[in-house]
N, C-alpha and C positions, 0 to 999 in steps of 0.2 A: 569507592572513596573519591571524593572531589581532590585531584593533584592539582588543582591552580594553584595553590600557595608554593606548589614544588616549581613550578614552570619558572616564575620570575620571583624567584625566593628574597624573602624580605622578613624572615622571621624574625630575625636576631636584628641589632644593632646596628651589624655591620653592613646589612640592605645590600651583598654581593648583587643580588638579580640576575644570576647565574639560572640555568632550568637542568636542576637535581632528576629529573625524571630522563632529560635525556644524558644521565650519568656524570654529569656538571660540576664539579665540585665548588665552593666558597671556602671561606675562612675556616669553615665547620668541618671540613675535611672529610663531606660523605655524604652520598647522592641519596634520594628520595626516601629506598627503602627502609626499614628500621634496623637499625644492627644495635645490638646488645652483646656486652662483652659477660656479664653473671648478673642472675635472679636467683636472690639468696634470701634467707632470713639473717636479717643484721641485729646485734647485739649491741655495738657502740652508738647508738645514737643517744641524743637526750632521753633519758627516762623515759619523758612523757612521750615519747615518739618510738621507742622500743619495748616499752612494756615487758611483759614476762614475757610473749611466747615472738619475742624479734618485727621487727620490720621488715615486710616483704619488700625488698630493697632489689628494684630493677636498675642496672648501671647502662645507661644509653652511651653508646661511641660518637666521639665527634663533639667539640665543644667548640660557642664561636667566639669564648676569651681569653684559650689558651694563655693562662697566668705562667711565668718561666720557672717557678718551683713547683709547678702541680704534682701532687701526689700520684694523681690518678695519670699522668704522661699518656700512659700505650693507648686510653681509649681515651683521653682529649685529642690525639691526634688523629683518630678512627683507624689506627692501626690494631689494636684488638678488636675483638670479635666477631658476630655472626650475624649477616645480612638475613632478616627472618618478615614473612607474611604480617599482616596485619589480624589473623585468624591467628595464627602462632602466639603475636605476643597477646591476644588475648586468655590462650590458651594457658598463658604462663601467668597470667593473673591469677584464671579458677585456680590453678597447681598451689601459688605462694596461700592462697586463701583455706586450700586443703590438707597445707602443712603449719596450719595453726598461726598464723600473721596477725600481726594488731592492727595493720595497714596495707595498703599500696603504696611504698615508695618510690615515686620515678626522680633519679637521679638526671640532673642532664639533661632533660628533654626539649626544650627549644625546639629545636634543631627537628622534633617530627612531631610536634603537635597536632597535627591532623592526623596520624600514623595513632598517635596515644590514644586520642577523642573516639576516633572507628573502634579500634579495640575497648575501651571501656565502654562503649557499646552492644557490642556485643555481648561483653562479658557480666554487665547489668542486666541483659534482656533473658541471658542461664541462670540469675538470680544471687551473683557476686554484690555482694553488697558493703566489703572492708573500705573502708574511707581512704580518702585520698590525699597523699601528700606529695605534694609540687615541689623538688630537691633543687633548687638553681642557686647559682654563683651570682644571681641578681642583675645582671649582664641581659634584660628582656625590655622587648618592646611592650608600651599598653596596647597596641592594638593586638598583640599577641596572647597578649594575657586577658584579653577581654573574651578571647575565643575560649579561655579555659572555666569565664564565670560558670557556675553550676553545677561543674564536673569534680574542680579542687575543693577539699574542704580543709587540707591545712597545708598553709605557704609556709614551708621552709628555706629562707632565705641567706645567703650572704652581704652583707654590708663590708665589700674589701679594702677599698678605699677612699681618702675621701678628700684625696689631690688629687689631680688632676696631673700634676707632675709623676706622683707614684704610680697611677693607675697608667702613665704613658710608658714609665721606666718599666714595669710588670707585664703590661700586658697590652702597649701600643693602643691604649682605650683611652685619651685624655678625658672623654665624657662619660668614662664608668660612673665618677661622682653625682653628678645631674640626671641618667639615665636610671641608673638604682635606685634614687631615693623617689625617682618617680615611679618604678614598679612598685617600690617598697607601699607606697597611697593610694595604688592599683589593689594592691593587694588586700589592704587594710580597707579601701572601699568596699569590696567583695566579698570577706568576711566577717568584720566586724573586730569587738572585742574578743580575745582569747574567753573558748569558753570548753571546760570538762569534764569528761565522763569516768568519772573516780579521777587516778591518775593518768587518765588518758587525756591527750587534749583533743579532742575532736572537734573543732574547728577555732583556727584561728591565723595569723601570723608568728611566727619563732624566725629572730633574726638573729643569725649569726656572726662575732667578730672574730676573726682569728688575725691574735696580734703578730705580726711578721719584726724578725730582731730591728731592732736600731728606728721602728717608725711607732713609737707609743704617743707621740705627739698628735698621728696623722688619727690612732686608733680616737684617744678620748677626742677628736674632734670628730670622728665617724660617730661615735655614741650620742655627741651633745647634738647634730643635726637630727638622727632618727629619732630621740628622746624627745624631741622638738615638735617635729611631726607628730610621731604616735603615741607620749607618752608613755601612760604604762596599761594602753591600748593592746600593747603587744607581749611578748617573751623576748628576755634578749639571754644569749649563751655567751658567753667569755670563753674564747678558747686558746688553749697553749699547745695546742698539739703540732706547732708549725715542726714540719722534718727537714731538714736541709739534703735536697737531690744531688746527684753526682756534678749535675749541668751547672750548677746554680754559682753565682760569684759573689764576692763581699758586697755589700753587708748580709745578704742574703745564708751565706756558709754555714751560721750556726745557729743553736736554738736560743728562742728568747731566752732570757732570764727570771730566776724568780722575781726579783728588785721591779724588774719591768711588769711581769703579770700584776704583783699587788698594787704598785702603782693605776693602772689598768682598773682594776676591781676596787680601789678607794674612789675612785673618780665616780666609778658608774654608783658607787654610794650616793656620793656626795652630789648625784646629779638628783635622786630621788626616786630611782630606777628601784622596783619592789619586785620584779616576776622577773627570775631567770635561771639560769642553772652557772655554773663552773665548772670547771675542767683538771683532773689529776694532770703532774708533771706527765704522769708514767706512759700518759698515751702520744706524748713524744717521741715516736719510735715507730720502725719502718713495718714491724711486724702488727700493725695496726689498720696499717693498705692490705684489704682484701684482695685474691688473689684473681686476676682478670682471663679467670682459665674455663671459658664459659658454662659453669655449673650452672645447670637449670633450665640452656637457653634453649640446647637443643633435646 
C-alpha cells in the first residue's frame, strides 16, 4: 500500500501533516493503521440504506471533527477499538457480505482512505461485490474524496452546520459550512442523481440534518443552501434523534422538541424538497448508540 498520504497527512480538513506511519498522531486521534471499533449489520439506518437484511456498518476509530455531543465519543476520540491489517479489514467485508448485508457501510473513514481503497481491493478482486456507502459527518476534503471516485456508490452525508459560529462553538471547525457543502458537489459530481434498485438506493447522495436543540434557525438555513445546490438531485433525512451526552452543556442539555422538529419538516416543505425520509421521536435515546465492544473486528 502506498503510505504517502500517511507521511504528511492532509486527509481531513484539518491538513495536521503530522506522519501517522511513524505513529504521529493529528486531530483524528490515531496513527496510520486502520482501527475499527464494530462491524455489524445495522438496522437503524434510512430504509433505503438498511434494507431487510442490515447494513454492513464498519465503525472506523478516530474522527477529525470531533463534535462536543458526539454520540459515538469512545471511537471519535480513537479510544475504542482494534488496530487491524489492511488484509483484516478486507476480510471483514467478505464476513458482513456473508452474513447477508445490503451494503458496505464505512462509518468515519477519512482518516484511512488509503487503508479503505487496498481493502476494497482486495475484497473485489474474491468477488465481493455489495455496494458501497461512504458514512461521513461531511467534515472532507475534495481532493480526498476525489481518491474515493469509483470505489463509493452512495455518499451518506451530514450537513451539521451552517454558521460558522455554531460549527466553531461545536466543534472548533468555523469552515465546516463552506468545506461541507463543497464535498456535499464533490459528491453529487461523482454520483449523480439518486437512482434505485427497488427500495434500495444504489447509487446516489443521502444528506443528513440532525436538528441540534435551540439551532432550528441555523438547521432551515443548512436545508435552503444544500436545496440550493442539489435540489432534489439528492435525498435529504430530517433527523431528531439528537441525545444529550453527560459532557455536554446548555443549550446543548436536552432533546429538541416536537414544535422544533415540525417547524423543521414544514420548511423543507415549503422549500420543495420531494425525496427524503423522517425520523420517530423514539430513536431519541442512548439505547440507539451501538455498542463499541469490537464485534466482528476481530
Amino acid at each position: 500500500m502506498d503510505l504517502s498520504a500517511y507521511r504528511v497527512c492532509r486527509l481531513c480538513p484539518r491538513e495536521c501533516g503530522v506522519d501517522r506511519t511513524a505513529g504521529e498522531k493529528g486531530v483524528c486521534g490515531v496513527s496510520a493503521e486502520a482501527r475499527v471499533a464494530r462491524a455489524a449489520l445495522h438496522a437503524w439506518e434510512e430504509p433505503c440504506i438498511s434494507g431487510e437484511g442490515g447494513s454492513g456498518t464498519v465503525f472506523f476509530s478516530g474522527c477529525g471533527l470531533r463534535c462536543v455531543f458526539c454520540q459515538n465519543r469512545p471511537i471519535a476520540l480513537g479510544e475504542a477499538g482494534q488496530d487491524i491489517s489492511t488484509g483484516r479489514l478486507a476480510d471483514i467485508f467478505d464476513e458482513l457480505e456473508e452474513k447477508g448485508a445490503e451494503n458496505l457501510n464505512l462509518v468515519t473513514g477519512a482518516q484511512f482512505v488509503p487503508s479503505i481503497l487496498e481493502a476494497l481491493s482486495i475484497a473485489r478482486g474474491r468477488g465481493n461485490r455489495l455496494p458501497v456507502v461512504y458514512n461521513t459527518g461531511g467534515y472532507e476534503r475534495k481532493e480526498t474524496l476525489s481518491m474515493l471516485k469509483g470505489a463509493v456508490d452512495v455518499y451518506l452525508v451530514d450537513y451539521k452546520y451552517a454558521s460558522p459560529r455554531l460549527a466553531e462553538d461545536c466543534a472548533a471547525a468555523p469552515d465546516y459550512p463552506a468545506v461541507a457543502l463543497d464535498a456535499i458537489g464533490e459528491m453529487l459530481s461523482q454520483r449523480g442523481k439518486a437512482r434505485f434498485d427497488g427500495e434500495m438506493l444504489k447509487s446516489g447522495v443521502l444528506v443528513r440534518f440532525l436538528l441540534l436543540p435551540s439551532a432550528l434557525l441555523d438547521a432551515k438555513l443548512g436545508l435552503k443552501r444544500v436545496f440550493s445546490l442539489c435540489q432534489n438531485r439528492v435525498l435529504y433525512s430530517l433527523m431528531q434523534q439528537y441525545t444529550p451526552m453527560p459532557n455536554v452543556k446548555p443549550p446543548l442539555d436536552r432533546r429538541v422538541s416536537e414544535a422544533e422538529y415540525r417547524s423543521l419538516f414544514d420548511y423543507a416543505d415549503a422549500l420543495g424538497i420531494e425525496n427524503g425520509y423522517t425520523q420517530a421521536r423514539e430513536s431519541a435515546k442512548e439505547s440507539f448508540i451501538p455498542p463499541f465492544d469490537l464485534s466482528g473486528v476481530l
